[in-house]
Structures are given as C-alpha cells and as structure tokens.
C-alpha positions in Angstrom: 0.0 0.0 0.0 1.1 3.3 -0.9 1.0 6.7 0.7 -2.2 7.8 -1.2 -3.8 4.6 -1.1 -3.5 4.6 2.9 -5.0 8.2 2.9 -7.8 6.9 0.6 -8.5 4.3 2.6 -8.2 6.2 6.2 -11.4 8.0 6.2 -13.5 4.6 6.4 -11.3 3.2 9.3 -11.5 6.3 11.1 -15.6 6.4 10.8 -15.5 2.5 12.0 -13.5 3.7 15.1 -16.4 6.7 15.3 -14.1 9.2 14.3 -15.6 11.8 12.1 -13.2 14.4 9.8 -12.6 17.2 10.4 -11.7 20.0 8.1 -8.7 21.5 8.5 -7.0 25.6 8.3 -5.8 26.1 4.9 -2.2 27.0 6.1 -2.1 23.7 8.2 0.4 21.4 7.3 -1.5 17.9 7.7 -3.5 15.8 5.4 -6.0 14.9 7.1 -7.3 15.2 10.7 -9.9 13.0 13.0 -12.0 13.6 15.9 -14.1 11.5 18.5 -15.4 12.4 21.8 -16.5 9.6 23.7 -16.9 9.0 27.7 -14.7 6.8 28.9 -12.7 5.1 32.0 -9.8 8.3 32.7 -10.0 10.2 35.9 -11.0 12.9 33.9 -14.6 11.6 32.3 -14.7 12.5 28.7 -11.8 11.4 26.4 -11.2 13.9 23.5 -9.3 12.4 20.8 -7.7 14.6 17.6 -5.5 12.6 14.9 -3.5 14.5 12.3 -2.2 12.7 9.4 1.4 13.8 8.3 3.5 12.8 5.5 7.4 12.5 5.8 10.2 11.5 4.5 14.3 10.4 4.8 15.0 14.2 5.2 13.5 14.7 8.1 15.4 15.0 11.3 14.3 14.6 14.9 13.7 17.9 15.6 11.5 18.6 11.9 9.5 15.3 13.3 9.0 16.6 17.2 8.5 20.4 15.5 5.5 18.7 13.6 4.1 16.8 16.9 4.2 19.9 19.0 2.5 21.7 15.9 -0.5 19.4 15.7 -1.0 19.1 19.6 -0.8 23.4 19.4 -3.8 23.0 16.8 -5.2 20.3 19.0 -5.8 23.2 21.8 -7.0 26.3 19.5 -9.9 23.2 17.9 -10.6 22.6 21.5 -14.4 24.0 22.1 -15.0 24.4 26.4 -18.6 24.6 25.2 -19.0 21.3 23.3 -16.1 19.5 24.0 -15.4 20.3 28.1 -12.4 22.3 29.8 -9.0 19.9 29.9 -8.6 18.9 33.0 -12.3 19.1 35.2 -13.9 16.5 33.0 -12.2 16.3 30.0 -9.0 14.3 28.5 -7.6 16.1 25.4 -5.5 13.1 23.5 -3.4 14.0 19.7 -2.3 11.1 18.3 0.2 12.4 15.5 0.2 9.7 12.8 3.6 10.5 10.7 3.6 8.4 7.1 6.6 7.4 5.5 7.8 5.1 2.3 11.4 5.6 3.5 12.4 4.6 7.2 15.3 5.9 8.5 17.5 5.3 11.7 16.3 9.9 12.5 13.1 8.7 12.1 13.3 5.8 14.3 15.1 7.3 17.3 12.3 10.1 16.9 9.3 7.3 17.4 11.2 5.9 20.4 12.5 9.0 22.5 9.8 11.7 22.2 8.2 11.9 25.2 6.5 15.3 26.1 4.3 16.0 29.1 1.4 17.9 29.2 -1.3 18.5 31.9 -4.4 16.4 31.5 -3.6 15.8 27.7 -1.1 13.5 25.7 0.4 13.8 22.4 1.1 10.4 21.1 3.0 10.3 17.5 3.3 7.3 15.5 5.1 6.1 12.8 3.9 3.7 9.7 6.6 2.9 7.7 4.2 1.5 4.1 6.8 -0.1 2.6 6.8 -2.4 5.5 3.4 -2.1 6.8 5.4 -1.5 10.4 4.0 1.2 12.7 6.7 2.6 15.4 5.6 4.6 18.4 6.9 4.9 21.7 7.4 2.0 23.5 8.2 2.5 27.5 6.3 4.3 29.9 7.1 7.7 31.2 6.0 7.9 35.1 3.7 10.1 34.3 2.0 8.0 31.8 1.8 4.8 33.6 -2.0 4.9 33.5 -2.5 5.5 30.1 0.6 4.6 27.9 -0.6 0.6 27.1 -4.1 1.8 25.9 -2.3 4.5 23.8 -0.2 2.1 22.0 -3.0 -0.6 21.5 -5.5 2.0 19.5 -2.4 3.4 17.5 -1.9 -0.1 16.8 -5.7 -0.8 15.7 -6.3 2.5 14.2 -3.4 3.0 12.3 -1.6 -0.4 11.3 -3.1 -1.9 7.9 -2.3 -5.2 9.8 -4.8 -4.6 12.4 -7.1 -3.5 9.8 -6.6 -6.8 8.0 -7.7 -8.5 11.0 -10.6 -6.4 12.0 -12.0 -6.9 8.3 -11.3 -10.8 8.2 -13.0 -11.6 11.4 
C-alpha cells in the first residue's frame, strides 16, 4: 500500500472507530485530521481524541518530526471547544495522536518514534510512525511515570487505528 492509497482508505477506518473528519486551516500542514469524543474510563470523564495525518520522508530529522508533533498538539488546543467538547482537565481528557507516514524509514526517524516523550497537563500527544513499505507502525514504546496509566491503551488504539495489519484482522473476522 502506498502513501495515497492509505490516505484513501483512512477515512472509512476512522468512521468504523467513530471518528468523524474534520476539516482543516488552509495553512495547516496535515493531510488529514480525525475527531471522537467519547466518555470513557480516565479520571478525567470525557476522552477527547484529535488525529492529524502527516506525510514525511528520509529528510526529516528529529527535531523537523518533534517540530510537527508539537504543531499538531498546538492545533489540537485552539480546535478545543469548552462549550461542546469540556475544559481539559475538570472532566475532559484532550488526546493528539500524531500519525507520521513514510515510504522511507530511516534510523532519524526511528530514534524520533522511540525518545519523544512530552508532558502535558491532563492531555497527551502520542505520535506514531507507519513505515508503508513495510506495513510497520513505530511509536513509543516504554512508559514515562507520568503515563503509567495511560501509555498501554495508547499504544494498542495506534496499533488498531493506524496499522493496515490490524485492519486486515478487523476486516477478516
């Protein structure tokens, strides 16, 4: 699967998952972008979750990736709506998971998906990577104390809403 066919295909994943789209600034630098509120389990009630699709590529460097993370979680905020969608932090859980595409995986881009960490106050920004010419999706895999309660369910819904593999397997059964 190719960059474009993934994109192509993303929308209908993301509405299985009860995402809906959501359009995006002209000037913002993502291809696509997802969002689902949804009560759940978290100490904070409601779970708000954004996604923003980015493509990159072997140029990119650490800091271009983490610059692209913090961008998207930024955005995340300013789409944030206290009237609809709740205040961060009395009753509402503000997740960005950051999914990063690539047809050419580098060692940059790997140390990226496995040392950014940042720490925010009732929110998280979780970026993955999907590598298409190997269908393998990177993302961080220890837990930073302060994510000790969340970090396992953040990897396992990257892993079913992002990997084609998982997709495979939710479309077989």
């Amino acid at each position: 699967m190719n960059i474009q066919e993934y994109i192509n295909a993303l929308p209908g994943w993301m509405n299985y998952f009860g995402f809906e789209e959501i359009k995006l600034h002209p000037d913002a630098k993502s291809l696509k972008a997802f969002k689902r509120k949804k009560l759940e389990a978290t100490k904070f009630g409601n779970e708000l979750i954004y996604i923003f699709v980015n493509e990159i590529n072997s140029s990119f460097n650490y800091n271009m990736l983490a610059e692209i993370s913090a961008e998207n979680f930024r955005y995340t905020n300013e789409l944030m709506n206290y009237y609809s969608d709740g205040i961060k932090g009395l009753g509402t859980m503000l997740v960005n998971f950051n999914l990063m595409l690539t047809e050419n995986f580098t060692n940059e881009i790997y140390k990226f998906s496995v040392d950014y960490k940042p720490k925010h106050f009732a929110a998280a920004e979780f970026p993955s990577i999907l590598d298409l010419s190997t269908n393998n999706l990177y993302f961080l895999r220890d837990t930073p104390v302060w994510g000790f309660a969340y970090y396992d369910g953040y990897r396992k819904r990257t892993y079913e809403f992002f990997s084609p593999n998982s997709w495979n397997t939710i479309s077989s059964v």
